[in-house]
C-alpha positions as CSV (number, residue, x, y, z in Angstrom):
1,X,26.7,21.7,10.2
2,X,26.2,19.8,13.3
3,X,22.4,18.2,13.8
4,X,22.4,18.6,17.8
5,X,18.4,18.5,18.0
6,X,17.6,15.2,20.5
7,X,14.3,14.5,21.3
8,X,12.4,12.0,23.8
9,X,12.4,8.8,22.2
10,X,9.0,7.8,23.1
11,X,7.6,10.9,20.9
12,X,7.9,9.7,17.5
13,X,9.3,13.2,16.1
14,X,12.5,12.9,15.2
15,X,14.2,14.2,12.5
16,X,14.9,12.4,9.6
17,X,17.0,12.6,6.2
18,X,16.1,12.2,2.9
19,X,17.9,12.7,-0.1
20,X,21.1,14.3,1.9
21,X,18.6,16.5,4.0
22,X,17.4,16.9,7.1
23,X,13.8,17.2,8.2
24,X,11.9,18.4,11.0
25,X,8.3,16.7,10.8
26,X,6.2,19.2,13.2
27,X,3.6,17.4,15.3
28,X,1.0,19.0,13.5
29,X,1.3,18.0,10.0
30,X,4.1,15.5,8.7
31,X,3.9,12.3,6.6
32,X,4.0,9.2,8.7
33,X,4.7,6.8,5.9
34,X,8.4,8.3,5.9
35,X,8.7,7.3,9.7
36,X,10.8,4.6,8.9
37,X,12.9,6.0,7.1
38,X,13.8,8.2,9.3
39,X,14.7,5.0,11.8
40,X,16.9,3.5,9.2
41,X,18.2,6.4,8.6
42,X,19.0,9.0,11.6
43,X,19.5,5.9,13.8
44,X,22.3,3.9,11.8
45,X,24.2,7.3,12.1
46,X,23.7,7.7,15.7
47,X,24.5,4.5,16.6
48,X,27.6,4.7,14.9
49,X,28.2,7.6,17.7
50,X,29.5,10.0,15.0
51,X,28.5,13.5,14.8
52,X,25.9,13.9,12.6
53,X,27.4,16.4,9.1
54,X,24.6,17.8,6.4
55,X,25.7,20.0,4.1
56,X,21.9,21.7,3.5
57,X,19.4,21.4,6.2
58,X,15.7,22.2,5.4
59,X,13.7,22.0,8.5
60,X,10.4,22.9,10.2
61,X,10.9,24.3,13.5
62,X,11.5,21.5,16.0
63,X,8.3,21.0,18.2
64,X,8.7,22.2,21.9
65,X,7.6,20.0,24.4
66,X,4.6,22.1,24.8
67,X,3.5,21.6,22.2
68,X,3.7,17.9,22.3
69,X,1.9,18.2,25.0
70,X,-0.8,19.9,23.8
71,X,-1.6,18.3,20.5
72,X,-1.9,15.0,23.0
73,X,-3.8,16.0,25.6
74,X,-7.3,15.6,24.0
75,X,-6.0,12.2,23.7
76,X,-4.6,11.5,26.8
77,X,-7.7,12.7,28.5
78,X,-9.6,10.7,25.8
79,X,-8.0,7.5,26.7
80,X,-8.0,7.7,30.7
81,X,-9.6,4.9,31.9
82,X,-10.3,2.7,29.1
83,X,-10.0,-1.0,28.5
84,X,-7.4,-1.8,25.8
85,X,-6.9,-5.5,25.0
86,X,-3.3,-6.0,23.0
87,X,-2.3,-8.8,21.1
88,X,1.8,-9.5,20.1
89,X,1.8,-11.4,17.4
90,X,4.5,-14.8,17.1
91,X,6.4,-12.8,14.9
92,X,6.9,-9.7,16.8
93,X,7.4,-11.2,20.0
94,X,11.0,-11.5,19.3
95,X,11.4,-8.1,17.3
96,X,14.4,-5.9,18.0
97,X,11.7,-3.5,18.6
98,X,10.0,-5.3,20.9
99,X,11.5,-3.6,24.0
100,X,10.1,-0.1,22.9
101,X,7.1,-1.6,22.7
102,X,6.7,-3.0,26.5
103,X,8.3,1.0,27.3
104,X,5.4,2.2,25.2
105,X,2.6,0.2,26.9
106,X,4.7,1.1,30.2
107,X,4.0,4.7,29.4
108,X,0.6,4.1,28.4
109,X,-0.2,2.1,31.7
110,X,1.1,5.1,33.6
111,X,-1.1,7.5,31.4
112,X,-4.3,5.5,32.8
113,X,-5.1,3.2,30.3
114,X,-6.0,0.0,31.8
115,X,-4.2,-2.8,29.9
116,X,-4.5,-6.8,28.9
117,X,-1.7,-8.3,27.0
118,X,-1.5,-11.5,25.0
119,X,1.8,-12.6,23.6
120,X,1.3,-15.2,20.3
121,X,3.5,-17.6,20.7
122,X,2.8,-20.1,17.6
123,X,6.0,-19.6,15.7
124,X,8.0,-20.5,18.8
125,X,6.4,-23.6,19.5
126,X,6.7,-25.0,16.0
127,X,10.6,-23.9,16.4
128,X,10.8,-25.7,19.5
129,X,8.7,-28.5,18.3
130,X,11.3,-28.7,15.2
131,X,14.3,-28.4,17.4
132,X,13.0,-32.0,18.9
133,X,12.6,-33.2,15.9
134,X,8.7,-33.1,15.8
135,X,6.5,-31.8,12.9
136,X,4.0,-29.2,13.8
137,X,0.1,-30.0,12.5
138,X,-3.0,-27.7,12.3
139,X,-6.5,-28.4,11.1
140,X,-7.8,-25.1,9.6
141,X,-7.3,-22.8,12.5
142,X,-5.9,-24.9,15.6
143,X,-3.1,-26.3,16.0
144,X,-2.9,-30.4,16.8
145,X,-1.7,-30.5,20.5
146,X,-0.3,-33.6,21.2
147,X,2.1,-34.4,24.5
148,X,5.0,-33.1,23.1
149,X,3.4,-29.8,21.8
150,X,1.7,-29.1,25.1
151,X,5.0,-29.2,26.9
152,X,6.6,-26.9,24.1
153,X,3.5,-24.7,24.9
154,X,3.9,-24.5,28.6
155,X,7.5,-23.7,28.0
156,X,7.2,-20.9,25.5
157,X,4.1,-19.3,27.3
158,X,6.1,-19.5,30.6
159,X,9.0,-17.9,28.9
160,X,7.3,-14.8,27.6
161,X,5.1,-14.5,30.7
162,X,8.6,-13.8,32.7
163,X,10.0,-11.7,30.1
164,X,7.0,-9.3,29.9
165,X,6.8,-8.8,33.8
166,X,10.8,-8.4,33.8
167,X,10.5,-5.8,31.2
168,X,7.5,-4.0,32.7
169,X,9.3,-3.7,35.7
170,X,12.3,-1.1,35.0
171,X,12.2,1.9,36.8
172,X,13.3,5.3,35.3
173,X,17.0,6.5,36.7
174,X,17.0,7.2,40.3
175,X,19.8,10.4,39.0
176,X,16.7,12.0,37.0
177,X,14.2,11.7,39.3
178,X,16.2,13.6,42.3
179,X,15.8,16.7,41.5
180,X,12.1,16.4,41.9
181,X,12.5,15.2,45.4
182,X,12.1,11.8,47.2
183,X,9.2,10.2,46.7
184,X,8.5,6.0,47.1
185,X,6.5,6.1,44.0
186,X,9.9,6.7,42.1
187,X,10.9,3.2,43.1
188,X,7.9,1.3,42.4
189,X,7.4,-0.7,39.0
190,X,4.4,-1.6,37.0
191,X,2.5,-4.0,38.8
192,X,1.6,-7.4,36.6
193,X,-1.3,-9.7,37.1
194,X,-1.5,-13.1,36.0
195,X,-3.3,-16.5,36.6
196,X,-5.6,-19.2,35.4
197,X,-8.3,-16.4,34.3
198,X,-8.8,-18.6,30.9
199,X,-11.5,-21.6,31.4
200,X,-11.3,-24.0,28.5
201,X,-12.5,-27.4,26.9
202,X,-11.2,-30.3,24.9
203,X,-11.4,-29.2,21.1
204,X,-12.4,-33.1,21.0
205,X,-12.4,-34.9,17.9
206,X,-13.6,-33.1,14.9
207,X,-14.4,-34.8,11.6
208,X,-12.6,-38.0,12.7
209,X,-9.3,-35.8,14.0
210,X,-8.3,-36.4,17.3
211,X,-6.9,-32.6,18.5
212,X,-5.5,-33.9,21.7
213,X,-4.8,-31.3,24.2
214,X,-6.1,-28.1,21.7
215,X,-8.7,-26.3,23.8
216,X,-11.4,-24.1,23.0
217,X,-12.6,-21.3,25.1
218,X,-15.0,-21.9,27.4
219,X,-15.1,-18.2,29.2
220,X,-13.1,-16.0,31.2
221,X,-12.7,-14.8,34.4
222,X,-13.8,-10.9,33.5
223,X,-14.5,-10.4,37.6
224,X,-10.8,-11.1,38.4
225,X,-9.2,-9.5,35.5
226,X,-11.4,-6.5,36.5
227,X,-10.6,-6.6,39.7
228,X,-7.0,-7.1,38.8
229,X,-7.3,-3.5,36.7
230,X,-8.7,-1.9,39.1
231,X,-5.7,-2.6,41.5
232,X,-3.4,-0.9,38.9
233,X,-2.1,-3.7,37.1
234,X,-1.8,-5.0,33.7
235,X,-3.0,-8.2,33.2
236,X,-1.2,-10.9,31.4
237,X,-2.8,-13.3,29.4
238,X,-1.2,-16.6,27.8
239,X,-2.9,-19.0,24.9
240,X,-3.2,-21.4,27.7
241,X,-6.5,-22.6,29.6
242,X,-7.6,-24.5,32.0
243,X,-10.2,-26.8,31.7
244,X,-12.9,-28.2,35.1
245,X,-10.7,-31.5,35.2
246,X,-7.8,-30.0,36.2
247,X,-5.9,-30.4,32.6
248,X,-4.0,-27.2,30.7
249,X,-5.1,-26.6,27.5
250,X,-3.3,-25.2,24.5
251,X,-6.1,-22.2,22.6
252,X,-5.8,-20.4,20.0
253,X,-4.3,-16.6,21.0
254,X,-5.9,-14.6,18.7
255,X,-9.1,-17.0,20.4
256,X,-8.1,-15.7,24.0
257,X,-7.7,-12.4,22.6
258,X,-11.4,-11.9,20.8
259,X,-12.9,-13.7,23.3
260,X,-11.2,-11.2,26.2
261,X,-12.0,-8.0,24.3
262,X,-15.7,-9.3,23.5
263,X,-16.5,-10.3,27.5
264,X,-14.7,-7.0,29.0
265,X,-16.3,-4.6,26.5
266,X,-13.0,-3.6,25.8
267,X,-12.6,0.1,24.4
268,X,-10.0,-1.2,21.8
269,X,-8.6,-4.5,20.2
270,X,-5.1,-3.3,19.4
271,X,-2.9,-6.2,17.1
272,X,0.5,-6.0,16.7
273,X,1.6,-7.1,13.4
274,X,5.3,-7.7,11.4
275,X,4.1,-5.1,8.4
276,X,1.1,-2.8,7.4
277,X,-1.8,-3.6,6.4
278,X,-1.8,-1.8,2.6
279,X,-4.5,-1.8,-0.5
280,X,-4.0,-3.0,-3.5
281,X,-2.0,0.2,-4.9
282,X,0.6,-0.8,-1.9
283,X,-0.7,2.2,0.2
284,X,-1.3,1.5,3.9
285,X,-5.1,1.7,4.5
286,X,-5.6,3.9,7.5
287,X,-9.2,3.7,8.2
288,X,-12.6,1.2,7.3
289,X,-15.6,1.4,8.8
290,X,-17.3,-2.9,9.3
291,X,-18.8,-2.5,6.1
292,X,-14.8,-1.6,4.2
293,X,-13.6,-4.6,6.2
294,X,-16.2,-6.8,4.6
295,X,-16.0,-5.6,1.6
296,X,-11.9,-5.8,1.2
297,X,-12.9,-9.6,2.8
298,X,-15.3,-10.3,0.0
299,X,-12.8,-8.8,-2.8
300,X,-10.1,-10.9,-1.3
301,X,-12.6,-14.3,-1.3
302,X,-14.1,-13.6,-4.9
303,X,-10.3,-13.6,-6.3
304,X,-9.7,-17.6,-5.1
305,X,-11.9,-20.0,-4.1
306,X,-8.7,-20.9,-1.8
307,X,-9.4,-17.8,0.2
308,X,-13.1,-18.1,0.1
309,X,-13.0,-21.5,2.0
310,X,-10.4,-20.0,4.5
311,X,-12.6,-17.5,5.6
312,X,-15.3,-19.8,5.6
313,X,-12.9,-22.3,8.2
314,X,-12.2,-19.0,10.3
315,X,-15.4,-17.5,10.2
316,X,-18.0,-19.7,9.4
317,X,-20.8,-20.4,6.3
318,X,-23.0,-17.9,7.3
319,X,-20.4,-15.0,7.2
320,X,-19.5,-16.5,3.6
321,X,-22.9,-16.1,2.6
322,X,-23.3,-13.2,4.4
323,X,-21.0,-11.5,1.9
324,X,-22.9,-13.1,-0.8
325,X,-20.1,-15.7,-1.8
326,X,-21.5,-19.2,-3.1
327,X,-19.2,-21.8,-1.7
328,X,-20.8,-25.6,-1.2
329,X,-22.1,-25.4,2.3
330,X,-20.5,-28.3,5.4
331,X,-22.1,-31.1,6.1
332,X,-25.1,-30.7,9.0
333,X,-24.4,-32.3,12.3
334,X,-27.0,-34.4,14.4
335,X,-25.9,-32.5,17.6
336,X,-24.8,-28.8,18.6
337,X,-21.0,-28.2,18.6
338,X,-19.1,-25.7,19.9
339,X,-16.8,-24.1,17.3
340,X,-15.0,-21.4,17.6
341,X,-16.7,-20.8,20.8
342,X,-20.5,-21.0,18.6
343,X,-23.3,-22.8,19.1
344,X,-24.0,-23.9,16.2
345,X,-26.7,-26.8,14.3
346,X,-25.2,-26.4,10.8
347,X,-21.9,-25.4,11.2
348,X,-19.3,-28.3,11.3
349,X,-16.0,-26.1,10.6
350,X,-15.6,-23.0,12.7
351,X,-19.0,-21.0,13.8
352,X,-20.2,-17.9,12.7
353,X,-19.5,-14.1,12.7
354,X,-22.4,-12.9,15.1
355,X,-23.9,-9.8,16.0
356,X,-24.3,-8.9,19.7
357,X,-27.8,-8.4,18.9
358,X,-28.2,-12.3,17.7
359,X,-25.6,-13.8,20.3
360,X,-27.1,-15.8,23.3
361,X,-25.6,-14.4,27.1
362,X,-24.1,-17.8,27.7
363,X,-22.2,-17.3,24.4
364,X,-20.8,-14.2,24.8
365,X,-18.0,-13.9,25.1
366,X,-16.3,-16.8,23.1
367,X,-14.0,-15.9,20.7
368,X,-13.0,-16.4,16.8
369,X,-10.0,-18.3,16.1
370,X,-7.5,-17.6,13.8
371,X,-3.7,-19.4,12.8
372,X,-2.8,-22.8,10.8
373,X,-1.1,-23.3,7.8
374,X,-3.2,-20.7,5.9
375,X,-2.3,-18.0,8.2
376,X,1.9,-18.9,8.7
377,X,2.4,-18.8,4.9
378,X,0.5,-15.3,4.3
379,X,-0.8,-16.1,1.1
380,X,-3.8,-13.4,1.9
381,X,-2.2,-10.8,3.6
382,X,-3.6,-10.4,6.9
383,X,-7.3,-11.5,5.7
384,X,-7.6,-13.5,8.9
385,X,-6.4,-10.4,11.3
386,X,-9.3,-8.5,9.0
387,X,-12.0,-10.9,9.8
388,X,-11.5,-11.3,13.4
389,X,-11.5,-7.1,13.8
390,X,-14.6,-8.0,11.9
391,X,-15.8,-10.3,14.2
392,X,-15.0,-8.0,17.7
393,X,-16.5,-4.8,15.9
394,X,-19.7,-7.0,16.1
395,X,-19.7,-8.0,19.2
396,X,-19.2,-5.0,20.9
397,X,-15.8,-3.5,20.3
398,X,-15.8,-0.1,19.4
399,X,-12.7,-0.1,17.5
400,X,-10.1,-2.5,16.1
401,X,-6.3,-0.8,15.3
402,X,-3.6,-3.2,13.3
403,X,-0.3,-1.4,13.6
404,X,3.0,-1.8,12.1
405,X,5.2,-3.0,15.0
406,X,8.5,-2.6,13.1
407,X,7.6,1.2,13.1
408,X,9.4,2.4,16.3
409,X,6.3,4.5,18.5
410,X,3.9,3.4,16.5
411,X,1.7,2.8,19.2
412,X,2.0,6.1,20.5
413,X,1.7,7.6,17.5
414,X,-1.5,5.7,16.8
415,X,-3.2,6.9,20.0
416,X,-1.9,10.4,20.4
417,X,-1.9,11.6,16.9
418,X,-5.2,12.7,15.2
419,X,-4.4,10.7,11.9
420,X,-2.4,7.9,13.6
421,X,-0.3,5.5,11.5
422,X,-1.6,2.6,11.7
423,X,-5.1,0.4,10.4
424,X,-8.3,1.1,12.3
425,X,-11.6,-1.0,12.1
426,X,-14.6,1.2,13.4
427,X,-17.7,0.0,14.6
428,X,-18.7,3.7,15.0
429,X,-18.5,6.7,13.5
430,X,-15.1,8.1,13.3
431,X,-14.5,9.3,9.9
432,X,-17.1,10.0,7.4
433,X,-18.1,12.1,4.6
434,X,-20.8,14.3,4.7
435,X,-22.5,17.9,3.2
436,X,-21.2,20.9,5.0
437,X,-22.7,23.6,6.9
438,X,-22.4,27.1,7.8
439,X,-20.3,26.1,10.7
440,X,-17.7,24.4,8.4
441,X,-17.0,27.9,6.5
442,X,-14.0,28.7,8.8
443,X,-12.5,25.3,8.1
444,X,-13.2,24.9,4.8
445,X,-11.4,28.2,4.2
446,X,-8.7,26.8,6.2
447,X,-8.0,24.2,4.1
448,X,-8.4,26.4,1.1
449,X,-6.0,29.1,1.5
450,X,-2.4,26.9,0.7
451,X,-3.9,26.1,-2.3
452,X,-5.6,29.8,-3.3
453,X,-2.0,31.2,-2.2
454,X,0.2,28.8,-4.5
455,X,-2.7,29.3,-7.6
456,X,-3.9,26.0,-7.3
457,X,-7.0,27.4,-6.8
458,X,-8.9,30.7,-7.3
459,X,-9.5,32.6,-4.0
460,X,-12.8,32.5,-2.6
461,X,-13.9,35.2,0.1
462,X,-15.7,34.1,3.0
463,X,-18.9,35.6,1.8
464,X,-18.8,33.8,-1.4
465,X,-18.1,30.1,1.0
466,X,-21.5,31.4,2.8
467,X,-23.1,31.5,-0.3
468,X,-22.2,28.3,-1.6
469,X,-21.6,26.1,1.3
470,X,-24.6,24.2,0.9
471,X,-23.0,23.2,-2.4
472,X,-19.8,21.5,-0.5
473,X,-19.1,18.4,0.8
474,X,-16.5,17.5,3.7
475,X,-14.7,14.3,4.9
476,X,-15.0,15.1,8.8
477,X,-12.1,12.7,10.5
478,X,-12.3,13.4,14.6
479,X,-14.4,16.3,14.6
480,X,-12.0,18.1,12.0
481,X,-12.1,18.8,8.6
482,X,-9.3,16.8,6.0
483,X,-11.1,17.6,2.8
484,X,-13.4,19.5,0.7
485,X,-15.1,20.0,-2.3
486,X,-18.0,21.5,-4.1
487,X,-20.8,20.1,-6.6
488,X,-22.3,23.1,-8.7
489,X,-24.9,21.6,-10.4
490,X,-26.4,22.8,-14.1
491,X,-29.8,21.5,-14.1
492,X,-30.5,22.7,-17.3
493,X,-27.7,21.0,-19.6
494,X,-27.9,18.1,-17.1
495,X,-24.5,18.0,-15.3
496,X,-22.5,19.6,-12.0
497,X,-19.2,21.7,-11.8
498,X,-16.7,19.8,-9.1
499,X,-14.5,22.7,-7.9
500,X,-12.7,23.8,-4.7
501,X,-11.3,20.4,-3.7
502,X,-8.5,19.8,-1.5
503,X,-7.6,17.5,0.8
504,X,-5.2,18.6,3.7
505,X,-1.5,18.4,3.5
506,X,-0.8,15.4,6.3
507,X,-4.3,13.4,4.9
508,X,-2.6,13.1,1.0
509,X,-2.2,10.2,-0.7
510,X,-4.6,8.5,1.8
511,X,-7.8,8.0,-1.0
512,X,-9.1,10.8,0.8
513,X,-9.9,12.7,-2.7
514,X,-10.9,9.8,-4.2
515,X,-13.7,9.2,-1.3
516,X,-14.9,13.2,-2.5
517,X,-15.2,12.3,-5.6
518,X,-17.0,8.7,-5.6
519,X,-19.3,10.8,-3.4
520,X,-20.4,13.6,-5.5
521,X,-20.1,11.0,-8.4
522,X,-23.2,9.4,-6.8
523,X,-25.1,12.1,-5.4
524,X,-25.1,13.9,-9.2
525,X,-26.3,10.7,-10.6
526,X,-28.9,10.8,-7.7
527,X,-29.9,14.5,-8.7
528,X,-30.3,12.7,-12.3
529,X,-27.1,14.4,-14.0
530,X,-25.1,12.6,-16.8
531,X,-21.7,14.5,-16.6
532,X,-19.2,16.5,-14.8
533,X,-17.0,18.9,-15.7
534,X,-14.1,20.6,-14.2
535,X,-11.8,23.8,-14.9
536,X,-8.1,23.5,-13.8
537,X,-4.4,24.3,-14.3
538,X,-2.4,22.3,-12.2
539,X,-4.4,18.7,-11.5
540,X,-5.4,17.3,-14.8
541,X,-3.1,14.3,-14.3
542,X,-5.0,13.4,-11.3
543,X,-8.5,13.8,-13.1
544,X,-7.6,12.1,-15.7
545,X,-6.4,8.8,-14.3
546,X,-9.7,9.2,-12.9
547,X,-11.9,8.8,-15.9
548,X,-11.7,13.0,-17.2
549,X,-11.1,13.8,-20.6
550,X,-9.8,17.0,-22.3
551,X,-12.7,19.1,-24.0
552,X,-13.3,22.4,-25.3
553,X,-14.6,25.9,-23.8
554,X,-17.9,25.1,-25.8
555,X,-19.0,21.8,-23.8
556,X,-19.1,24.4,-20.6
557,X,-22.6,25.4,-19.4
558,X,-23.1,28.8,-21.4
559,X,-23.7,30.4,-17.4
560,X,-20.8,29.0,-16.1
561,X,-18.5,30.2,-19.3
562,X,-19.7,33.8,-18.7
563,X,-17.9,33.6,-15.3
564,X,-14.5,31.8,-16.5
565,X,-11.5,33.9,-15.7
566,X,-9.8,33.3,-19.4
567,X,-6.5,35.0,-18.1
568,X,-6.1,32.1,-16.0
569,X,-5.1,29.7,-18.5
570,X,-7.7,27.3,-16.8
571,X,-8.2,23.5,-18.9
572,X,-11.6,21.9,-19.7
573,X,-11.9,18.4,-17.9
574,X,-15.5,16.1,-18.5
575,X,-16.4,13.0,-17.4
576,X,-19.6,10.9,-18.5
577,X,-21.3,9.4,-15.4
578,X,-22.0,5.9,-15.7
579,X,-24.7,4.4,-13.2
580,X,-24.6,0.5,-11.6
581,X,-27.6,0.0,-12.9
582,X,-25.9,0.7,-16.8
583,X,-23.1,-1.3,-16.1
């Protein structure tokens, strides 16, 4: 059988396969983490310009273009008009992918979004840099800028300054277009901004090293760069700055970048990096609130006093002690410094992670520097990308998104997609768990029925979800519903039933049922209950791994056993709580 389905590449639903069949993923509900797959997959057969043969196909309907549409719009209306700073990391810049990418932003200009882009360009200095027969040197989180560095600096930001306005300027098909009539806004490109909108300092000399032509943001030109958005274009921004003497300056990008989203306000600090961001179980983390982030930091520092005193050279000792890590504290300077773009007393490294409450209006602004030797060799993952969506969400950013650029769309998918695929760093509320309330009984029931249809669950009327809905609690994600679950409590015998929970089919595998059940883990130990207990015939693998242990009928509160359905076969699950306070 033929596979003849084509879709618009800038969509992200194509089909893929998977063991010898072919799937549809609808845009309502499909796994994202098998995106790539479907890339390797359907795309090294196309390419090969062969007709696509499957002996079984199992598909979903293919989404129309309606509704596409439709599941987008909330987003597309959403987005219009906000700020989005983007930063391309060194090692992306180069991608194969790279083109979709400057199509996607292309399409997300056109879509009203109001875009500033800044390329990284370390790795292609220090190639340049080796090509001449020079060895590139950093100092914690800048790099050492000597003569021959700066000129490899201006050549590589020069380079990908004319690459990104060439690429942003393709037109669609003038054949296409036709049929919709003439019209001169068919012929005209995306218009790109750029200029010396970066105002920068001598790094100086800094515990006795001399860091030559390395500058450190002084501020930026936010009235030009808004009045350049406001004229329809997309503003390019390179890791060079100019200082009052008249010299260029080689900064940190990820400086530029902090420092650009912090001063506009920007709506979003999107980062493009070469791989996800994933826990410790090798699952990719799709959401933390400031308070995850600093806590994944602090695990992370607590493991290697290596990684502690990294974060401390990115972010400063008072974020270090901030997360309540000991670490031996810098030596105190006679005079201020600017580090990192901080006024600081204390500080002699790099300043700290402040809060816009606490940061003075001649600071603001200024950004947090990350790179060096720490960061090129990726012994901690991406703790530095971590800490400076950390440091933004502080300062004003609403949200921080780390995406996968080797995932083709994935910033389309990210934006116009309710779950998105990549990391997001919230300085508000976005996704939280919470009790329900009679309003949620429609939703919870929802969620409920796959699992009451497949005997996963018992069915529950929606009088009987009235009744108990002030026992359920909800993970809300955008204003919908991905989970459930209730917490019957037994006063009496001193423990809670956990029942009903499901998590829906597109959030799995996400630590969404974990979140459930670490909540209503603490609220029974809140409500002064010592156990709880579970009846089920198709989950006691996931229970157990999760602390449950088999028991009998008789360990069931006597009025909860007079209600058990004994046909069903149902198993006996109990778990002893354990407070912090107990160990």
């Amino acid at each position: 059988m033929k596979l003849l389905w084509k879709t618009n590449p800038h969509c992200g639903l194509e089909p893929f396969l998977c063991s010898g069949s072919v799937y549809f993923p609808s845009s309502a509900a499909w796994n994202p983490s098998l995106h790539k797959l479907s890339l390797d997959s359907f795309f090294r057969l196309r390419s090969q310009k062969e007709s696509v043969h499957i002996r079984s196909i199992h598909c979903r309907p293919p989404p129309s273009l309606k509704c596409i549409v439709n599941n987008a719009w909330p987003y597309i209306q959403g987005h219009q008009g906000c700020t989005v700073v983007l930063v391309i990391s060194a090692e992306v810049v180069e991608n194969p992918l790279i083109d979709g990418i400057y199509q996607d932003l292309s399409l997300l200009h056109g879509l009203g979004i109001r875009l500033v882009i800044i390329p990284g360009t370390h790795v292609q200095i220090d190639k340049l840099l080796k090509e001449k027969g020079k060895n590139p040197q950093y100092v914690g989180s800048y790099r050492i800028t000597d003569d021959a560095a700066l000129e490899a600096s201006m050549e590589v930001a020069g380079k990908f300054r004319l690459a990104i306005e060439a690429k942003l300027s393709s037109q669609p098909s003038i054949p296409l277009l036709r049929r919709h009539g003439d019209n001169d806004r068919w012929h005209t490109g995306v218009g790109v901004a750029s200029g010396n909108f970066v105002a920068a300092k001598r790094r100086g000399v800094v515990d006795g090293v001399d860091f030559g032509f390395t500058g450190e943001v002084k501020r930026l030109d936010t009235a030009r760069i808004k009045k350049r958005l406001d004229d329809n274009c997309i503003v390019i921004l390179s890791n060079l700055g100019y200082s009052s003497s008249g010299e260029v300056l080689n900064c940190n990008t990820y400086e530029v970048a902090t420092a650009c989203a912090i001063e506009l306000q920007a709506d979003k600090l999107i980062s493009f990096l070469d791989s996800p961001l994933v826990d410790d179980n090798g699952r990719v983390i799709r959401f933390m609130t400031v308070q995850d982030a600093d806590e994944a930091i602090r695990k992370r520092a607590q493991q290697s006093a290596t990684a502690a005193s990294y974060v401390k050279a990115v972010a400063g000792i008072n974020y270090v002690k901030s997360l309540g890590i000991g670490i031996e504290e810098p030596s105190i300077q006679k005079e201020n410094s600017y580090t990192n773009g901080v006024a600081s007393k204390t500080v002699k490294n790099n300043g700290p992670v402040r809060t816009a409450e606490s940061e003075d209006a001649s600071q603001r602004g200024q950004g947090l520097a990350i790179g060096g030797e720490e960061r090129l060799s990726r012994e901690y993952g991406y703790l530095s990308e971590l800490t400076a969506a950390v440091f933004v969400c502080r300062n004003g950013v609403r949200r921080v998104h780390l995406l996968d650029a080797t995932i083709e769309g994935v910033l389309l998918l990210e934006l116009y997609t309710r779950d998105g695929i990549g990391t997001m760093v919230a300085s508000d509320r976005y996704e939280g768990t919470r009790l329900a309330n009679v309003s949620d009984v429609p939703k919870i029931e929802e969620l409920l029925q796959p699992l009451e249809e497949s005997g996963v669950l018992i069915k529950r009327t929606r009088e009987q979800l009235s009744k108990d809905v002030g026992s359920f609690i909800v993970v809300e994600r955008d204003a919908s519903i991905i989970a459930c679950a209730a917490l019957l409590p037994y006063h009496r015998e001193r423990c809670a039933e956990v029942a009903a929970l499901a998590v829906a089919s597109e959030c799995r595998g996400h630590g969404q049922g974990d979140k459930l059940l670490d909540y209503m883990e603490n609220k029974a130990l809140n409500m002064g209950l010592e156990k709880l207990f579970l009846l089920t015939t198709r989950t006691a693998d996931w229970f157990v791994r999760r602390g449950f242990s088999q028991c009998t009928i008789d360990n069931i509160p006597e009025d909860r056993r007079a209600k058990i359905d004994l046909t069903r076969g149902s198993k006996y699950y109990m778990k002893k709580l354990v407070s912090i306070k107990q160990g």
